[in-house]
matplotlib code that plots the C-alpha trace (Angstrom):
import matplotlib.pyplot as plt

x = [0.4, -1.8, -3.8, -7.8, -7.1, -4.8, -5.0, -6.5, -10.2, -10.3, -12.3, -14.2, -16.6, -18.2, -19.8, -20.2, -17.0, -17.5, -15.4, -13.9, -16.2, -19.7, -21.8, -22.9, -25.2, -28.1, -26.4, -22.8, -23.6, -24.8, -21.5, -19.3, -20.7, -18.2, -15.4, -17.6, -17.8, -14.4, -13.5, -10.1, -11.9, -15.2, -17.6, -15.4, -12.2, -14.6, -15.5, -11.7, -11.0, -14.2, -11.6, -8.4, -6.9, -4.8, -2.9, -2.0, 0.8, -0.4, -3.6, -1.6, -1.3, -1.0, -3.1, -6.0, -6.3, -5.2, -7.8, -10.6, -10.2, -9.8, -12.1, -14.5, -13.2, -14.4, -11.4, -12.6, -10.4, -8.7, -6.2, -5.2, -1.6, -1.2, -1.4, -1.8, -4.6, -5.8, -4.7, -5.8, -2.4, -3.1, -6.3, -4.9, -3.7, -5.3, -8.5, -10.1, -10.5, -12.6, -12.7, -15.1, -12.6, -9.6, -8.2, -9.8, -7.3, -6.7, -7.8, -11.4, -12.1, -11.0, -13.4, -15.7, -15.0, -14.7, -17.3, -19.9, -17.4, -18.2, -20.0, -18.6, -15.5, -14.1, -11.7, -9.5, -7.4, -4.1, -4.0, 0.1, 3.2, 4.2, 7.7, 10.3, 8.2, 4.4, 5.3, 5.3, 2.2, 0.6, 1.7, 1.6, -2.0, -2.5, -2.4, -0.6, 1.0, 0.8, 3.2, 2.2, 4.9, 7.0, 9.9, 12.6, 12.3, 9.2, 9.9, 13.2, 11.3, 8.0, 10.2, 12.7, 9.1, 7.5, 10.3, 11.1, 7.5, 6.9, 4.3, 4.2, 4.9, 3.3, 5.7, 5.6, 7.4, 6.4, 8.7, 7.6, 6.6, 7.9, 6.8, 7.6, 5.9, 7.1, 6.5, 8.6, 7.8, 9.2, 12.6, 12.9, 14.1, 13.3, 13.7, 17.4, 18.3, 17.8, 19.0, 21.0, 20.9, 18.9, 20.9, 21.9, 19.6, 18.6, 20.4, 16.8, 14.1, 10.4, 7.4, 6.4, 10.1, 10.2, 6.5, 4.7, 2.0, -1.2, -2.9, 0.6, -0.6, -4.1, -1.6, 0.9, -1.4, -4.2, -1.1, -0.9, -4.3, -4.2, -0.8, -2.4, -5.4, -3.3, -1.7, -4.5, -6.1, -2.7, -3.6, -0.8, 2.7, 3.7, 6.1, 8.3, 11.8, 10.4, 11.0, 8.3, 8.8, 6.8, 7.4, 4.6, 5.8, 7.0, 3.9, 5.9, 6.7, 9.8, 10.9, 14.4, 15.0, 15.8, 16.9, 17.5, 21.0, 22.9, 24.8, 21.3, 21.9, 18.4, 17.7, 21.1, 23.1, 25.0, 22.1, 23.7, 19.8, 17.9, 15.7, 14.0, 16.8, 15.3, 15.1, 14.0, 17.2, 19.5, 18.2, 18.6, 14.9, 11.8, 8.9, 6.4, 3.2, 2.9, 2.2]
y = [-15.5, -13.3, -11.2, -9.9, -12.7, -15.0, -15.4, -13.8, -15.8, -13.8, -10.9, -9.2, -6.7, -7.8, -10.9, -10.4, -11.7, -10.8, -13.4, -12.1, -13.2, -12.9, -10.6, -6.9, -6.6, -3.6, -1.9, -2.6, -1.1, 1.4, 2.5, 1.8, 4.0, 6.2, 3.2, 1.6, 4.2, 4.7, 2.2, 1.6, -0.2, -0.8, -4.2, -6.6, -3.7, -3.2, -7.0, -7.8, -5.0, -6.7, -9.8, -8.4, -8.8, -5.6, -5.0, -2.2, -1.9, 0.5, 2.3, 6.0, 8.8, 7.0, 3.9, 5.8, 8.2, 5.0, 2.6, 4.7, 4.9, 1.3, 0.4, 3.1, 1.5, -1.9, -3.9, -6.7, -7.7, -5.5, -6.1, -3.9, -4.2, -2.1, -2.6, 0.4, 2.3, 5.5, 8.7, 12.2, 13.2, 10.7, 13.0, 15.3, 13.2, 9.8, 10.6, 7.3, 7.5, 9.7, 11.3, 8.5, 6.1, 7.2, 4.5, 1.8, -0.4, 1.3, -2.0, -2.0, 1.8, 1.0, -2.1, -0.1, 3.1, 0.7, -1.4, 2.0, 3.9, -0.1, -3.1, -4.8, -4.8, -7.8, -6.2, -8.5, -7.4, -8.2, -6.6, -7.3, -5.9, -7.2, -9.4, -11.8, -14.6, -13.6, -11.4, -14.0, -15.6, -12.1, -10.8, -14.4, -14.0, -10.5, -9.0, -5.9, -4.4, -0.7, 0.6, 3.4, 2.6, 5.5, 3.0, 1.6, -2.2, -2.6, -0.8, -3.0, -5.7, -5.0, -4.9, -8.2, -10.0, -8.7, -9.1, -12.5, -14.0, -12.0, -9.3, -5.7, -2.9, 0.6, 2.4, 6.1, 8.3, 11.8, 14.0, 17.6, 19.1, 16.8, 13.2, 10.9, 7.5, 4.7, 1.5, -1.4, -4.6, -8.0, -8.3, -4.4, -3.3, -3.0, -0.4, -2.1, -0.3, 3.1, 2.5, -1.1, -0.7, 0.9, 4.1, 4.3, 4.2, 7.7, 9.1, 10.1, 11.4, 9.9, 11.9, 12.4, 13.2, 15.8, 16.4, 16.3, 18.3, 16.5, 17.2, 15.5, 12.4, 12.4, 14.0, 10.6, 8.1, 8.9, 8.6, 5.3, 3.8, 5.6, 3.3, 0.1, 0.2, 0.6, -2.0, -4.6, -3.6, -3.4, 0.6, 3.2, 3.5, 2.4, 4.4, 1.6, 2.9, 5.9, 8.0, 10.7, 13.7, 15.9, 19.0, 20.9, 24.3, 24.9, 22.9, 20.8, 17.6, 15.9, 12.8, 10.5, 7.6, 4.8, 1.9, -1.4, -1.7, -5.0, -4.7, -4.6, -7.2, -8.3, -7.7, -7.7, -10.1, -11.7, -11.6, -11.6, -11.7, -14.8, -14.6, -12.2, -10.5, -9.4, -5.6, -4.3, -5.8, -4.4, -1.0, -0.9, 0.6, -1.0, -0.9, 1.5, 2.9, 2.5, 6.1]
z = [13.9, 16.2, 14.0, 13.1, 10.4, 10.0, 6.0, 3.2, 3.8, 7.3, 8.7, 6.0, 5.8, 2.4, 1.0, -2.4, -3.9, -7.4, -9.6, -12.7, -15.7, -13.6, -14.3, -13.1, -10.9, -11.7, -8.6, -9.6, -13.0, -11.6, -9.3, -11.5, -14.6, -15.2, -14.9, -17.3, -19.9, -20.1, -23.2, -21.2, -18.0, -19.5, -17.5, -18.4, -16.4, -13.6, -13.1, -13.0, -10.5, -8.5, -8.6, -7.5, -4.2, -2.9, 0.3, 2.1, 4.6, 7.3, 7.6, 8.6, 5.9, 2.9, 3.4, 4.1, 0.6, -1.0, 1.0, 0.4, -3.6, -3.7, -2.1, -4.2, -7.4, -6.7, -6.0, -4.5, -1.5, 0.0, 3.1, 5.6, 8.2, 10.8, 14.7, 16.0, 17.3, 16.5, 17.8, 18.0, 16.1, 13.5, 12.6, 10.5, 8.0, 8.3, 7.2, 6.8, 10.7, 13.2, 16.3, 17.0, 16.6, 19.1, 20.8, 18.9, 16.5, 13.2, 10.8, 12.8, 11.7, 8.5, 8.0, 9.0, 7.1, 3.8, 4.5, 4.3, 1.0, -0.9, 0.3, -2.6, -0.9, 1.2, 4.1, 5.4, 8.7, 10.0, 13.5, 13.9, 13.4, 9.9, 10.3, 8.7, 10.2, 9.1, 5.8, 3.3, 4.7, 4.8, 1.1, -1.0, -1.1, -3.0, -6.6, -5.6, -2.3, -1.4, 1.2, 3.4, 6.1, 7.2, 8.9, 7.7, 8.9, 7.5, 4.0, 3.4, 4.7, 2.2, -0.6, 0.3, 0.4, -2.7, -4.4, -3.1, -4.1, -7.4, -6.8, -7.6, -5.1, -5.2, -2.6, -1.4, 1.1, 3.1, 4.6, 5.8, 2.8, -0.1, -1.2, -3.8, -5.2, -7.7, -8.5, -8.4, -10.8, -10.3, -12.1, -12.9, -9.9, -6.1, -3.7, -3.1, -6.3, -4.7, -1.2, -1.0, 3.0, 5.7, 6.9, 10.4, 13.7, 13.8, 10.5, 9.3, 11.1, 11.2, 10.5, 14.0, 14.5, 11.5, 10.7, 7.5, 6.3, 6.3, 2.9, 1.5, 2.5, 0.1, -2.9, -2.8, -1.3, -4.2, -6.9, -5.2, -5.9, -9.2, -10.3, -8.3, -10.7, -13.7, -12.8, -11.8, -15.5, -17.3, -18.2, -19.2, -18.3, -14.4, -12.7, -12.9, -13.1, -11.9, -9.5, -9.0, -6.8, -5.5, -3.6, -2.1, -1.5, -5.1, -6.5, -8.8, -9.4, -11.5, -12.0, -11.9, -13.6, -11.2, -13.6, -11.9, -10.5, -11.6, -8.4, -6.3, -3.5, -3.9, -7.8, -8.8, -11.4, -8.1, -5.4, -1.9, -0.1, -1.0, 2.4, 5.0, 7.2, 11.2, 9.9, 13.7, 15.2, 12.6, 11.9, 15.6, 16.4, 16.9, 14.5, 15.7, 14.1, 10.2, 8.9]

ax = plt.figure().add_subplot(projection="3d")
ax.plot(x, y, z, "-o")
ax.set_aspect("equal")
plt.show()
């Protein structure tokens, strides 16, 4: 595995690994006031958020909005994938980088960025292309996994993993003007359930095939963190079966029901996928930059 780190105790840009059950510091309480005050989260909320470990596929669109909140919460570790460097197109959107930061790689801006919003916050780095042979050595090591990645081998292959080791995944999608977000739990359901195969090599177009309008990105990737939290401090109701949409233009949002599907050939009563499949070979395109 070539990567920034090549497991969770990796580059980080904090040292102050706050353990759950250790106490506030006078600066910590201080932060996280108005977590605190909420009887919800309260210190004994805030210092198990200071314990969790969250991952984020991609540092594009989505990771960013969802990266920065995170990381402003307090939760404590938080791991970035994506091997890409950043772009002057990525700025309109992306907003954790800078114009500073063009051409350097995308997980170094964001240790940076995240290192300045929380120095709380351990960032750990994976500067490689998430695959069959690295993801479960990559995700095993996390509370929760976001994905901000707007391809199809890496989202089937996200969800085959989390799915495959037992942890929660936060998911969301852009396209032009609309986006949706859910959350899929282990054993009620996987992303399988909606779509059982990736379509065809070109069937659907990529965001910098069909666009997408920037703020979009801060709207789903912030509804993201939001149902991370929840679930790191067991708050509210997931959108675990689901489906929440959003359209931009129209300014309103709806939502489908997306139970699990007993015929799911990954979640399913007769499960025909029991390991990682080679998603870049058989969607036929290669995995390029994650949001």
């Amino acid at each position: 595995m070539s990567s920034t780190a090549n497991n969770v105790n990796g580059t980080s840009s904090g040292s102050n690994g706050t353990v759950k059950g250790t106490a506030l510091s006078l600066d910590q309480a201080r932060r996280y006031a108005r977590h605190i005050i909420l009887p919800e989260v309260g210190s004994i909320g805030q210092r198990k958020l200071l314990a969790s470990k969250v991952l984020l596929i991609g540092a594009g669109g989505l990771g960013s909005p969802a990266a920065l909140y995170l990381a402003a919460a307090g939760v404590g570790r938080v791991g970035v994938v994506d091997y890409d460097v950043v772009d002057l197109s990525n700025l309109h959107r992306q907003i954790i980088h800078g114009h500073a930061n063009i051409g350097r790689p995308k997980v170094d801006s964001v240790r940076e960025r995240l290192a300045d919003v929380n120095p709380d916050v351990e960032v750990v780095t994976f500067n490689e292309p998430i695959s069959s042979a690295n993801a479960f050595d990559i995700i095993k090591g996390f509370d929760v996994v976001v994905n901000g990645s707007d391809n199809f081998p890496t989202r089937y292959l996200v969800n085959d993993a989390c799915y495959l080791l037992g942890k929660p995944l936060v998911d969301g999608t852009l396209f032009r003007f609309e986006g949706r977000a859910n959350v899929f739990l282990p054993g009620q359901g996987c992303y399988r359930c909606l779509f059982p195969a990736p379509p065809p090599p070109g069937a659907v177009p990529s965001c910098a095939e069909a666009g997408v309008l920037g703020a979009m990105c801060g709207v789903i990737g912030t509804i993201q963190a939001v149902e991370t939290i929840k679930l790191l401090l067991d708050l509210g109701e997931p959108l675990v079966n689901r489906l929440l949409l959003f359209d931009s233009l129209s300014m309103e949002f709806r939502e489908v029901r997306i139970p699990r599907d007993p015929e799911c050939p990954l979640c399913g009563d007769n499960p025909t996928i029991h390991e990682l499949i080679d998603y870049e070979a058989f969607c036929g395109a290669p995995v390029t930059a994650l949001g």
